[in-house]
C-alpha positions in Angstrom: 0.0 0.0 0.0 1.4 3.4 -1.1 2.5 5.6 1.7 1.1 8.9 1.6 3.2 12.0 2.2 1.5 14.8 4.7 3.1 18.2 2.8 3.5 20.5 5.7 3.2 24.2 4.6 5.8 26.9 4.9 5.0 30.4 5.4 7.2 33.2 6.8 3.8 35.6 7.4 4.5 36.2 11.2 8.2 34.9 11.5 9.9 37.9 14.2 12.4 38.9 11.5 14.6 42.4 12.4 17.4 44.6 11.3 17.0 46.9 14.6 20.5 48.8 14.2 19.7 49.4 18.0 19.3 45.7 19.1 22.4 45.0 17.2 24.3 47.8 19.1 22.7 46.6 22.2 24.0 42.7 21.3 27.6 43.7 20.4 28.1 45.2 23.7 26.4 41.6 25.6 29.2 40.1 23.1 32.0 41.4 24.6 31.2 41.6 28.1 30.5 37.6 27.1 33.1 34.6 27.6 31.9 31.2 26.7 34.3 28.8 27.7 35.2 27.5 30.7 38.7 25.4 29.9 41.8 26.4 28.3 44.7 24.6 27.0 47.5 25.9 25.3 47.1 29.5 23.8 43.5 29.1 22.9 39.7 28.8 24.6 38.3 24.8 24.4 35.0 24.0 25.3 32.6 20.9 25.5 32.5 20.2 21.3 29.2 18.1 21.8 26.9 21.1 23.5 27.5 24.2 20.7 28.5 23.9 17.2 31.2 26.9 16.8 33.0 25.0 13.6 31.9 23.3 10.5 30.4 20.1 11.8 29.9 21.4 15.0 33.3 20.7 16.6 36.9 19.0 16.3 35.6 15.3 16.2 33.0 15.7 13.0 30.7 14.0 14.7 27.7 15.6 14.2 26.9 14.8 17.8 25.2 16.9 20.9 24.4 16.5 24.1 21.8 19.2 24.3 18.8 17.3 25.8 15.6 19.9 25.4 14.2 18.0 22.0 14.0 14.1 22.6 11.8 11.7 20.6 8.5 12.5 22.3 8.6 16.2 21.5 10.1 16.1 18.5 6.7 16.5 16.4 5.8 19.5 18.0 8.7 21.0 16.3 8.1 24.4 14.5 9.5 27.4 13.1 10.8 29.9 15.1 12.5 32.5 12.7 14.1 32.4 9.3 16.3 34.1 7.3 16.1 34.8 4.1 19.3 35.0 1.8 18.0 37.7 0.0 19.1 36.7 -3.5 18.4 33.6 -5.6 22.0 32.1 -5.2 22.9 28.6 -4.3 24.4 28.3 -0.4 26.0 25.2 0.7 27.3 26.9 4.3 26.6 25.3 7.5 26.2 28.1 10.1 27.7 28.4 13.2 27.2 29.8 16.5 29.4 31.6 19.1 27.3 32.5 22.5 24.1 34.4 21.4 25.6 35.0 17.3 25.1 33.0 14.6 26.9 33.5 11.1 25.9 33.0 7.5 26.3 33.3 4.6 23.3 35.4 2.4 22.7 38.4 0.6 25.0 38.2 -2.7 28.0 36.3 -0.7 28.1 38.1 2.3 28.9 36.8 5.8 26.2 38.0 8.0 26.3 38.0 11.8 22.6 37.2 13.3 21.2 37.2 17.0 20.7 33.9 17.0 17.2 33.8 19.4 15.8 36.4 17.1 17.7 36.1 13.5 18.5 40.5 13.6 21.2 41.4 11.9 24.3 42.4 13.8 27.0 43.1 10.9 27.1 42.6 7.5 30.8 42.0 5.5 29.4 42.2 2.3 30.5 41.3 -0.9 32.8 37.8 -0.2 31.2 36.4 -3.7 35.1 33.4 -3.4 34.6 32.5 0.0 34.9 28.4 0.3 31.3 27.8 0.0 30.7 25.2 3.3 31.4 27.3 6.0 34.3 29.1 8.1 36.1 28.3 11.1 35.8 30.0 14.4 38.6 30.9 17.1 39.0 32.6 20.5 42.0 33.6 22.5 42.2 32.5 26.1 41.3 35.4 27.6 38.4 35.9 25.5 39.3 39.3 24.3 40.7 38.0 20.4 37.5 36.2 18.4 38.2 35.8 15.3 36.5 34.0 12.1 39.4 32.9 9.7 37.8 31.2 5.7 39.1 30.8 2.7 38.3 33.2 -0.5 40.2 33.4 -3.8 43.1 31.1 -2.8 43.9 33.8 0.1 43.5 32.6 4.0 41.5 35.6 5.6 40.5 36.6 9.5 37.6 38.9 10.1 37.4 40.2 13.6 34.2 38.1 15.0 32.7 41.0 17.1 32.8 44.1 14.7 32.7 41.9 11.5 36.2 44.0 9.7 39.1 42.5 8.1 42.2 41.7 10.3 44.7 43.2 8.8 47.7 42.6 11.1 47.1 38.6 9.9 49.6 37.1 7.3 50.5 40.2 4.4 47.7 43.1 5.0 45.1 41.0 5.5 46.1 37.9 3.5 47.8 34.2 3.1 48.4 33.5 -0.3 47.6 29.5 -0.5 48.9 29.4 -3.7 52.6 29.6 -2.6 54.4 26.3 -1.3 52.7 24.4 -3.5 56.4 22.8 -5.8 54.5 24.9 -8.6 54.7 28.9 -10.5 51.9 30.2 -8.1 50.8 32.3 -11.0 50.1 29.1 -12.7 47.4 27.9 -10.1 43.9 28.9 -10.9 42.8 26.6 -7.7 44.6 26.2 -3.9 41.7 26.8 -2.0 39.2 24.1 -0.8 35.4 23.9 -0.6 35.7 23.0 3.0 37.0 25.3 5.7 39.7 23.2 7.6 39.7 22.2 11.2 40.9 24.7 14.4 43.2 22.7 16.5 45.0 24.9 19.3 46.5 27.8 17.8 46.6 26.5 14.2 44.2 26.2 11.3 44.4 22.9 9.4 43.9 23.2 5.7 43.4 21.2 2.6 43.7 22.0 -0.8 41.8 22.3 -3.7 43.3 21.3 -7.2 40.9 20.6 -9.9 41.2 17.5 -12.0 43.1 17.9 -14.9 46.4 16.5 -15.6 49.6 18.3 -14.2 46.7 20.8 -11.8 47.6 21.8 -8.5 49.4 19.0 -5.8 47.0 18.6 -2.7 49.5 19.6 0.5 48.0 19.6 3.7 48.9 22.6 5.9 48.7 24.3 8.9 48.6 28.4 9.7 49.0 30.1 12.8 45.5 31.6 13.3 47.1 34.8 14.7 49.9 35.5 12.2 48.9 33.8 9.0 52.4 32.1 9.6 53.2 28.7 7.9 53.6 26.2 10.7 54.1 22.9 8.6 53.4 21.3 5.7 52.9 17.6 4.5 53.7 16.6 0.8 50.6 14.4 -0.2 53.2 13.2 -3.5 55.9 12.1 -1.8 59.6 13.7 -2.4 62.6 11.7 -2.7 63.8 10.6 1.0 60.1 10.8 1.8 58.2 8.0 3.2 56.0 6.7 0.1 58.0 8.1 -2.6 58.7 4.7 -4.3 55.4 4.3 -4.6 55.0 7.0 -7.8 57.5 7.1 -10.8 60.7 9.2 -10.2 59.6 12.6 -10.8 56.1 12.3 -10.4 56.4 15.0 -7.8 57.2 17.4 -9.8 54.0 16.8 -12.2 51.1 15.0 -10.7 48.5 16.9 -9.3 45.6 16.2 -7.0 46.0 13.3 -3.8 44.1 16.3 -1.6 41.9 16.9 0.9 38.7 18.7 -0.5 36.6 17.0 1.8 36.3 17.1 6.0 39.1 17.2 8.0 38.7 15.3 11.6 40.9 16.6 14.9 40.9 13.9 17.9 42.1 17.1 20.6 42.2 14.7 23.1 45.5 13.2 21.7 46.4 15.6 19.2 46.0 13.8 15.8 44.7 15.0 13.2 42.5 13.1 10.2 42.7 13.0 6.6 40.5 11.4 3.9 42.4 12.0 0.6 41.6 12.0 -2.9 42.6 10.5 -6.1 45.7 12.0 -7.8 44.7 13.5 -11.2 44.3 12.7 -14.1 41.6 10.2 -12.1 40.4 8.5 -14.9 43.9 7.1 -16.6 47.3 6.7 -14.4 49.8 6.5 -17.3 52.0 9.0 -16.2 51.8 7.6 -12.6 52.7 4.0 -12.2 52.4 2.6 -9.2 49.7 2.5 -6.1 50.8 6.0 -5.4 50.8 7.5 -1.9 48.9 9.1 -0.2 46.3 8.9 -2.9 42.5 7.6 -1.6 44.4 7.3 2.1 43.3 8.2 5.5 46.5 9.7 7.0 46.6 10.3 10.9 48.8 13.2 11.6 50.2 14.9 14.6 48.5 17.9 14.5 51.4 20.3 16.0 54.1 19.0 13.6 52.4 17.2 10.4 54.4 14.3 11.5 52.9 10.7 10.0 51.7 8.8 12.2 50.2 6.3 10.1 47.9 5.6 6.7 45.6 3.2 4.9 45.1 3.3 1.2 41.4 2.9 0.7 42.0 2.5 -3.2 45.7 1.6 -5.0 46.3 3.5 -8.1 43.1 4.9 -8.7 41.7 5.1 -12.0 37.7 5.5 -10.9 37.8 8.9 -9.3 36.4 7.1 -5.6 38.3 9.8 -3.2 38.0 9.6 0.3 36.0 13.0 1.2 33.2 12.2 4.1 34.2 13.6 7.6 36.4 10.0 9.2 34.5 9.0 12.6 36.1 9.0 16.2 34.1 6.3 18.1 34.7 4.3 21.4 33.7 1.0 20.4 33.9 -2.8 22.5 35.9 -4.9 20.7 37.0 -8.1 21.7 36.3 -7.4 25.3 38.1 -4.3 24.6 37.3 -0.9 24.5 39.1 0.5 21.5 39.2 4.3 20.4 38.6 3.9 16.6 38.3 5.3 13.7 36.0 5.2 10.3 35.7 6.2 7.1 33.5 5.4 4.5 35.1 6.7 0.5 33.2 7.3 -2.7 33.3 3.8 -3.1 31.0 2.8 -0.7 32.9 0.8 1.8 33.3 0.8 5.5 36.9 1.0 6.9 37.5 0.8 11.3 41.0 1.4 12.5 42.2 1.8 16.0 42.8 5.5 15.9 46.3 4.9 17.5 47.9 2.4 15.1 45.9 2.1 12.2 45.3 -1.3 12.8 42.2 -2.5 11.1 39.5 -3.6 13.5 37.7 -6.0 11.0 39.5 -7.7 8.4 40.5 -6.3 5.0 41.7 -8.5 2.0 43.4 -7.5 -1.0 41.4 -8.9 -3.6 42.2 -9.6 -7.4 40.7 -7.1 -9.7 40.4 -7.1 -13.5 43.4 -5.9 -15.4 43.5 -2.7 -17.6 43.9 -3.4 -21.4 44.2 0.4 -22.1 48.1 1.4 -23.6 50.3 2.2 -21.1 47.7 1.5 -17.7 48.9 -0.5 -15.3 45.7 -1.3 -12.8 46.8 -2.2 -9.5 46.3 -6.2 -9.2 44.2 -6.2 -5.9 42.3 -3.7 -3.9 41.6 -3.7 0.1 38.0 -5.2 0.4 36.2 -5.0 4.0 35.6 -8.9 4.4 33.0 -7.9 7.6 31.5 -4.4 7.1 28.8 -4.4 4.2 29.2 -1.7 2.3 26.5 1.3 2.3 25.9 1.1 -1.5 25.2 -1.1 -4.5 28.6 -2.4 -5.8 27.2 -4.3 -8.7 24.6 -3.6 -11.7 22.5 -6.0 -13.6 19.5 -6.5 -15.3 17.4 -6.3 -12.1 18.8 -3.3 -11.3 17.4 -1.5 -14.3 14.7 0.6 -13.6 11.2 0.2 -13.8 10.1 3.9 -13.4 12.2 6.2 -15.8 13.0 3.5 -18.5 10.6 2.9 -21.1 10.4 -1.2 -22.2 12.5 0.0 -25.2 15.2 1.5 -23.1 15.2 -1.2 -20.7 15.5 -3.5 -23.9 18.1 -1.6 -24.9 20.0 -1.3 -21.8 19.8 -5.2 -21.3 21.5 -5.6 -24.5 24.3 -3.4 -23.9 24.7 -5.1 -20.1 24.9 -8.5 -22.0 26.9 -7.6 -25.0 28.8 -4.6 -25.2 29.0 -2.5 -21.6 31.9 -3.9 -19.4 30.6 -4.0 -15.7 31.9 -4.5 -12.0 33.5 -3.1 -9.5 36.7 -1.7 -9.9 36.6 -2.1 -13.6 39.3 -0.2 -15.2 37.3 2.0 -18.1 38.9 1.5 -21.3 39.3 2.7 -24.6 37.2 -0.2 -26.7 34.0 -0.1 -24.5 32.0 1.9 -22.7 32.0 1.0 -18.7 29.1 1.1 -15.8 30.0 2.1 -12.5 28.0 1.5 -9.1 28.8 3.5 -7.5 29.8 6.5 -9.9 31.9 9.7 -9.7 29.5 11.2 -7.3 27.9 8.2 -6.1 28.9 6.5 -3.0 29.4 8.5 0.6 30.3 12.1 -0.1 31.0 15.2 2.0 28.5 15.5 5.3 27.6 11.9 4.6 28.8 10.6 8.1 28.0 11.1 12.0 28.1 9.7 14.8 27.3 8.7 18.4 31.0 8.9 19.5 30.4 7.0 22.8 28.2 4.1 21.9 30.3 3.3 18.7 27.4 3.5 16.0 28.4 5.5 12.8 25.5 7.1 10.5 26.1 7.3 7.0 24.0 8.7 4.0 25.1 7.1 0.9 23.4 7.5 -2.7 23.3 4.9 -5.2 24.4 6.6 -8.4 25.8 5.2 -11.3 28.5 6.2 -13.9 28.3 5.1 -17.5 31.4 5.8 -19.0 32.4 6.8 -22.6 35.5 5.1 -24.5 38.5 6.6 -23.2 39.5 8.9 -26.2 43.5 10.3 -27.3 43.2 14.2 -27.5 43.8 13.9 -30.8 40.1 11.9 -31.4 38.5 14.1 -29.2 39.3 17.4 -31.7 38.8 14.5 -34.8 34.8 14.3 -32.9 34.2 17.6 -32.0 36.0 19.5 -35.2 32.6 19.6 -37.8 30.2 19.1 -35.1 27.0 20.6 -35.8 23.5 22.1 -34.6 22.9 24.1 -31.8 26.7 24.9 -30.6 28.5 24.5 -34.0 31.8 23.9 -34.2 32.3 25.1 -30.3 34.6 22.1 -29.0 34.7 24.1 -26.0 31.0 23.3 -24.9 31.4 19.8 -26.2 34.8 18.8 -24.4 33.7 20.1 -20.7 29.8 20.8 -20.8 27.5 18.3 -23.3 27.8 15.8 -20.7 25.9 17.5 -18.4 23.9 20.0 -20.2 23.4 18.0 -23.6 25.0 18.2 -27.1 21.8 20.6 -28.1 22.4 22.4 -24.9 18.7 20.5 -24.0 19.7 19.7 -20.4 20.6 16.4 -18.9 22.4 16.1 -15.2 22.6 19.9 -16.1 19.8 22.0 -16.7 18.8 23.4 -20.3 20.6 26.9 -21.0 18.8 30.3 -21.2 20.7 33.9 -22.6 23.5 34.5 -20.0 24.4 37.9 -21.0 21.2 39.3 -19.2 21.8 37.4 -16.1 25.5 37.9 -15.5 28.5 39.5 -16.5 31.9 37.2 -18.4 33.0 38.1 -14.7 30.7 36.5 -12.5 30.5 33.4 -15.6 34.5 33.2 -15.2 34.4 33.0 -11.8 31.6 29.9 -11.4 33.9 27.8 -14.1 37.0 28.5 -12.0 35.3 27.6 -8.9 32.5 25.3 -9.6 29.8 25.1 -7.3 27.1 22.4 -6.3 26.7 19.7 -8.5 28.9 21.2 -11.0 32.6 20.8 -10.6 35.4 23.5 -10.7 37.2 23.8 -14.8 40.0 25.4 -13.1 42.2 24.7 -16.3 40.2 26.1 -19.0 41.6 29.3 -19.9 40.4 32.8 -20.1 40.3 33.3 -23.6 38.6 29.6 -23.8 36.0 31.0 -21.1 35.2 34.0 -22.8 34.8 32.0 -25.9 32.3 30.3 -24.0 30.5 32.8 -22.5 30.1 34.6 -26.1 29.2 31.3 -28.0 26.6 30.8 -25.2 25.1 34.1 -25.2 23.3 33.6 -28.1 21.0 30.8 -26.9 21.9 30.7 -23.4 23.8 29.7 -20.3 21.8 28.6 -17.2 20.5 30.2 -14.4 21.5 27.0 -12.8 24.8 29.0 -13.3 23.3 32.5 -12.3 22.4 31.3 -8.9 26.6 30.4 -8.3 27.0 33.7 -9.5 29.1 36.2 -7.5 31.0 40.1 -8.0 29.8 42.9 -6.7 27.0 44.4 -6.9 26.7 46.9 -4.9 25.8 46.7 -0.7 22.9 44.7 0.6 20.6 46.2 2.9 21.3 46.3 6.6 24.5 47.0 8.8 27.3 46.4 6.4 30.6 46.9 8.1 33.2 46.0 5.2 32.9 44.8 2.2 35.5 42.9 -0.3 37.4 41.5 2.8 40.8 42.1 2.9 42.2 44.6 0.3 43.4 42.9 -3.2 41.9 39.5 -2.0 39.7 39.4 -4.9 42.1 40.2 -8.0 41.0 38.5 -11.2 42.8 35.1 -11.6 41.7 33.7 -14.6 45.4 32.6 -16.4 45.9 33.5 -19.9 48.4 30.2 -20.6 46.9 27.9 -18.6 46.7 24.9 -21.5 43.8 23.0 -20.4 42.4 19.8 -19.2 45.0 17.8 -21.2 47.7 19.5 -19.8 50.8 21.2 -20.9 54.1 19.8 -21.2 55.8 18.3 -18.5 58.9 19.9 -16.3 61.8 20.1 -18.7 63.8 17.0 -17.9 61.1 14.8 -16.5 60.6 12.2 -19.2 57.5 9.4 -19.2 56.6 7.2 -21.3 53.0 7.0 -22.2 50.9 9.2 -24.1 48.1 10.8 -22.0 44.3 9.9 -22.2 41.9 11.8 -22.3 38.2 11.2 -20.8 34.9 13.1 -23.0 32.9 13.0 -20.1 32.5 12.3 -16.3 29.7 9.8 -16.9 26.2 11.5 -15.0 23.7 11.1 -18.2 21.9 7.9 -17.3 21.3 8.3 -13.4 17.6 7.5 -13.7 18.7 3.5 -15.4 19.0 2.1 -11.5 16.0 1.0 -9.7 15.4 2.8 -6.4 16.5 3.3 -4.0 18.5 6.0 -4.5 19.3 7.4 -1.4 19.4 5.7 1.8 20.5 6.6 5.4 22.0 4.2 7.7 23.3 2.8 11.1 26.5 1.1 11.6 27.1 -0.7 15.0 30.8 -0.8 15.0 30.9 -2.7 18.4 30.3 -6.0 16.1 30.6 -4.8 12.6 27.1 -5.0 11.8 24.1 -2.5 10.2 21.7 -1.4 13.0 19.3 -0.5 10.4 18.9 1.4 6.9 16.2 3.1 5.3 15.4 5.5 2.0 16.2 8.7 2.6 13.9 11.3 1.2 11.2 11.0 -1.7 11.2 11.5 -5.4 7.6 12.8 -6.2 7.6 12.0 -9.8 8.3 8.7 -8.8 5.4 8.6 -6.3 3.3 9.8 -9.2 3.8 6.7 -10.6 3.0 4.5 -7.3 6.4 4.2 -6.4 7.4 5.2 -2.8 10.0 4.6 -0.6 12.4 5.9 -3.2 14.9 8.5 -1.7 16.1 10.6 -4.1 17.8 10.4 -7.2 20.5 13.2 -7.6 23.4 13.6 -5.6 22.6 13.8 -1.7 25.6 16.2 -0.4 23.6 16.7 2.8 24.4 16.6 7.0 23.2 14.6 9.7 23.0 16.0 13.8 22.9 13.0 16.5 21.1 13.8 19.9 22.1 12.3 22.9 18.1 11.8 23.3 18.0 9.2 20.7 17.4 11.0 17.4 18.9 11.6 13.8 18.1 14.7 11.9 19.1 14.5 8.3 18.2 17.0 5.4 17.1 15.5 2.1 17.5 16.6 -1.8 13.9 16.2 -1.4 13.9 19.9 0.3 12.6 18.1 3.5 14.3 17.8 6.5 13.7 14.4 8.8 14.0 13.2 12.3 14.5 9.5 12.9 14.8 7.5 16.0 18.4 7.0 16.5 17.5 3.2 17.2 15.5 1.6 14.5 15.3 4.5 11.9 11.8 5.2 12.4 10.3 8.4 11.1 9.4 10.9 13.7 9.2 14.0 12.2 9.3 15.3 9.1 9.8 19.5 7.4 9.1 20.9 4.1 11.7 23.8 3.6 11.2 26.2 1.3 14.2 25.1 -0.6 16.6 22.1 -1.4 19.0 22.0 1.3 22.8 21.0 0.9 25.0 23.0 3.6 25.3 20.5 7.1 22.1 22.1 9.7 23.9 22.7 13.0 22.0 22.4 16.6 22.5 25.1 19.5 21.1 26.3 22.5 20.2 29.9 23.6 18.8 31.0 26.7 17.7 27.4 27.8 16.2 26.9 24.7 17.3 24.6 21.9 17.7 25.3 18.0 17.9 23.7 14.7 18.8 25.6 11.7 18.7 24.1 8.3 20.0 26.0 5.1 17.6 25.8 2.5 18.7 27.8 -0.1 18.8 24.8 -3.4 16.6 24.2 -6.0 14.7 20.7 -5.8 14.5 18.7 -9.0 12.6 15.1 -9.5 12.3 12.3 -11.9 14.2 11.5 -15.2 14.4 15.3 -16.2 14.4 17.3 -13.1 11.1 18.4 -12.8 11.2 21.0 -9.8 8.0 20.0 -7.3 4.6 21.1 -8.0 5.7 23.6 -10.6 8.0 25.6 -8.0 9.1 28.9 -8.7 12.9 28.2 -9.8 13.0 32.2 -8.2 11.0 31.1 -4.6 13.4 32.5 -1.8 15.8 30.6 -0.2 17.4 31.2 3.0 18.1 29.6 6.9 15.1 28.0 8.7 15.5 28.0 12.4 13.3 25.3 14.7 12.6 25.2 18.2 9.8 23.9 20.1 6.8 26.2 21.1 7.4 28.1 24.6 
């Protein structure tokens, strides 16, 4: 029997919304007359991580986890909204908010950080105008006496500090105001279009722990780790991801592969055990992530959670998830610190869960695997020049969270038509190569499961630290691969291409995939006339950056992006890309304090010689010996073959390696049209979970819904349409004695086969930050 859906309505008629200049007066002086912590330890202000949420993912361990006690599963439905905040714009956030004492900060109003009483949601400052910040959130950190409070993010490749009270640039950190990320990276910093991650880092102590960002193209940016003092802007230490000679790991890559390769970076969540100093790594693949001719080997620290000392970058130890990776299945969710019993012992451990779907438990002290992982054969690449590693490390305990294999069941009942699914069988049978860890090759075309953004991504994981039970959302999606295609076939292809886009090989090398070769829309949505919804400025700086489900071209250059943006004027780019958009234009409303951040932090950096995707010749001297391949397309057209579900959230009990329970997560409504519920939701689910110590799971939803389950069996309690899609992490805080829940909702919502936003929605309805509590 088809489960109906109860749509709750959203209003914002009588939300208590303000910009009182005098309440905010009236809050900055409560602010600093205001200390919030209670213990201190070495140079810096520590509190209890599990009862506020000042940091992206609420505190050091990632956990997702709080202690606040007000909402347990028998209030839970009464639930309601207390405020909201709009973002004022029709842009795309991803940021998860964060509170200090009675402020919370966001990010709204044309990419500005906004500083909000957070019982009330008035505005308290307003630095307008940060249209490059990392677009997941910003890092918050307090001297011991209280008196330095200080928000330090990413923007433009620079490392920034804004003072936390007054909302102004702090000029006095690294050169006037900014790090330059860019440098001490083995490369010409003016070559790097990309240092910068999506993610904000981790504060440990005195230092801010960073990844790096380095887009995907052969010879891009090398993924260091690093850590700044977060008073000086000083360079503490840094660890090279791609070994040097001498280095631990270094025979493990050809002989100058450090001088070349790119990627093996952490663009995803960054874990700090402050208890015993060490900090945690999931890694990505080195680039190009599709063919590893130019990088023989199994090539550490690629696809490896690294534990490192925190105060030095000293190794402590590493697992590689994935050896030589060819399939793009980073490491990228938050890793899990848990207290689990095993073997009669209780064990500080450990998890992460990668692209790939699987489950890894170490003890977080020696990187000794808690359940058995065997190197198992895998097929054999039979493209020139690949070597695919012979065996990969398979969890022999652990299930994994997704779908690891595709056949003619799996093809889907609801999207395909009985010719497709005819069709689709044949090419299963005869002519598609399938199975996990699959190299792709350049005869056939190859199907994935999970795909390039399937699997466990970023906010995927939680956890109830004490009890040892990891949560996980995890999205079957799968990747149907092109040939693998020589640069020159690729021109040979695209040279006399005709219709709609001509002879632009641009569009067809980095955008048809997505957007279609008619520019109809696929993954992508169909594109509209760009020139009357953004300038080549704002459209050079969402290619460069990327930004949702669309990834960052970081090595197209700016003649090739102005190219674009021309060729695409006449019929269109999206406001899919519109929303992303940043610049400035001009000063919101309300009590703007500063705008731009720190001076010259947002020079143009679009390179004029950057050669592109394929790469430009290697380092004089370095010699290698296989021609480079190049792949059309990142595989997304055909998500809607698989039969649901497509989404599910889960429950690990890591005490004896087993799943506590799993359920869909979310609800496709064009599905549910058709009788089909219980679906979750089809596109990629980039969301965040919060764990109560009363026994409940919140977790947001592509399906612009946000749910509470019990903690136990998974059962729905609650459930809250938002006025938008939401992909930022929500966070949970307490004011006054009385408990919050903030959800960022500021994403469009799309269903079915094509996308279909729900009941006809208003692709211009506002967006913004919905704030729960439970009626006084």
């Amino acid at each position: 029997m088809k489960k109906k859906i109860k749509f709750i309505p959203f209003s914002l008629g009588d939300l208590p919304i303000s910009s009182s200049f005098i309440g905010s007066l009236a809050l900055l002086v409560l602010m600093s007359l205001t200390s919030a912590c209670t213990n201190h330890e070495k140079g810096t202000t520590t509190i209890d991580q599990h009862k506020t949420w000042r940091n992206y993912g609420g505190g050091n361990d990632q956990s997702k986890y709080t202690e606040l006690s007000q909402i347990n599963k028998s209030n839970v439905k009464d639930l309601e909204v207390a405020w909201f905040y709009p973002t004022g714009d029709n842009k795309i956030y991803q940021f998860n908010p964060i509170v200090v004492d009675t402020v919370m900060y966001v990010y709204a109003k044309n990419n500005s950080l906004v500083a909000l009483n957070a019982k009330t949601g008035e505005e308290i400052w307003i630095h307008a105008n940060l249209s490059r910040m990392a677009r997941r959130g910003i890092n918050y950190w307090e001297s011991e006496d209280g008196k330095d409070k200080r928000l330090l993010f990413q923007i433009n490749n620079y490392l920034q500090a804004i003072d936390a009270t007054t909302g102004k640039s702090i000029l006095t950190f690294g050169d006037n105001g900014l790090v330059d990320l860019r440098q001490g990276l083995d490369r010409d910093p003016k070559t790097l279009n990309r240092a910068q991650s999506g993610t904000p880092g981790q504060i440990f102590e005195d230092l801010i722990l960073l990844g790096t960002g380095t887009g995907e193209s052969y010879l891009s940016t090398p993924g260091f780790l690093r850590a700044y003092n977060v008073v000086t802007g000083e360079l503490v230490w840094t660890f090279h991801t791609i070994p040097r000679p001498g280095e631990y790991g270094y025979d493990t890559w050809p002989k100058d592969a450090y001088k070349y390769v790119g990627g093996v970076n952490v663009w995803g969540e960054i874990t700090v055990d402050p208890k015993n100093g060490i900090a945690f790594y999931p890694l990505g693949s080195p680039t190009f992530d599709y063919y590893g001719a130019d990088r023989i080997g199994s090539n550490l620290y690629g696809n490896s959670l690294l534990a490192l000392d925190a105060r030095t970058g000293e190794r402590l130890w590493h697992f590689q998830t994935v050896h030589h990776d060819i399939w793009d299945y980073d490491l990228t969710s938050a890793p899990q610190l848990l207290t689990v019993n095993h073997d009669g012992q209780k064990i500080e451990a450990v998890a992460v869960v990668g692209k790939n779907g699987l489950v890894y438990v170490f003890n977080r002290h020696t990187g000794e695997p808690l359940f058995p992982i065997e190197e198992k054969p895998m097929p054999p690449s039979h493209v020139e020049g690949e070597e695919a590693w012979p065996t990969q490390p398979i969890p022999s305990v652990l299930p994994p969270a997704t779908r690891t294999t595709f056949t003619e069941d799996d093809l889907s009942e609801i999207f395909l038509t009985e010719e497709e699914r005819a069709d689709w069988a044949r090419k299963l049978k005869d002519s598609l190569q399938t199975g996990f860890f699959t190299p792709l090759s350049d005869k056939f075309e190859t199907l994935a499961i999970p795909g390039a953004v399937g699997g466990v991504n970023w906010g995927n994981t939680a956890a109830n630290p004490d009890k040892g039970i990891l949560y996980v959302i995890a999205l079957d999606y799968p990747s149907v691969y092109e040939k693998l295609l020589t640069l020159e076939q690729i021109e040979a292809r695209t040279a006399n291409t005709g219709g709609f886009y001509g002879n632009a090989r641009i569009y067809m090398q980095n955008c048809a995939a997505c957007h279609g070769q008619q520019g109809e829309g696929l993954v992508g949505p169909a594109l509209n006339t760009i020139s009357e919804r953004m300038s080549m400025k704002d459209f050079a700086n969402i290619i460069v950056s990327g930004l949702g489900d669309m990834p960052a071209f970081t090595d197209l250059t700016a003649k090739q992006i102005e190219d674009l943006y021309e060729f695409l004027d006449e019929d269109g780019a999206s406001r899919y890309s519109s929303q992303f958009g940043g610049g400035d234009d001009g000063l919101p409303e309300g009590p703007v304090v500063a705008s731009g951040g720190a001076p010259g932090g947002l020079e143009d950096r679009i390179l004029e010689g950057n050669p592109g995707r394929y790469g430009g010749p290697y380092p004089e001297g370095v010699e290698v010996e296989h021609e480079r391949l190049y792949l059309y397309q990142w595989g997304l057209n055909f998500p809607y073959i698989i039969n649901p579900p497509w989404s599910q959230i889960m429950a690990y009990d890591l005490n004896n390696g087993t799943v506590k329970w799993k359920r869909p997560l979310g609800q496709d409504l064009e599905a549910l049209k058709k009788g089909y519920d219980n679906t979750g939701v089809l596109r990629a689910q980039r969301n965040g979970m919060i764990i109560t110590s009363t026994g409940l799971v919140f977790s947001t939803s592509k399906d612009g819904r946000v749910y509470a389950f019990d903690a136990e069996n998974g059962e729905e309690l609650w459930k809250s349409k938002l006025p938008k899609g939401s992909e930022g992490l929500p966070a949970m805080y307490e004011v006054d004695g009385k408990q919050y829940l903030v959800v960022t909702a500021a994403t469009p919502i799309k269903f079915g086969r094509d996308g279909i936003p729900e009941n006809g929605e208003d692709p211009d309805a506002q967006g913004g930050y919905v704030i729960y509590a439970l009626p006084d």
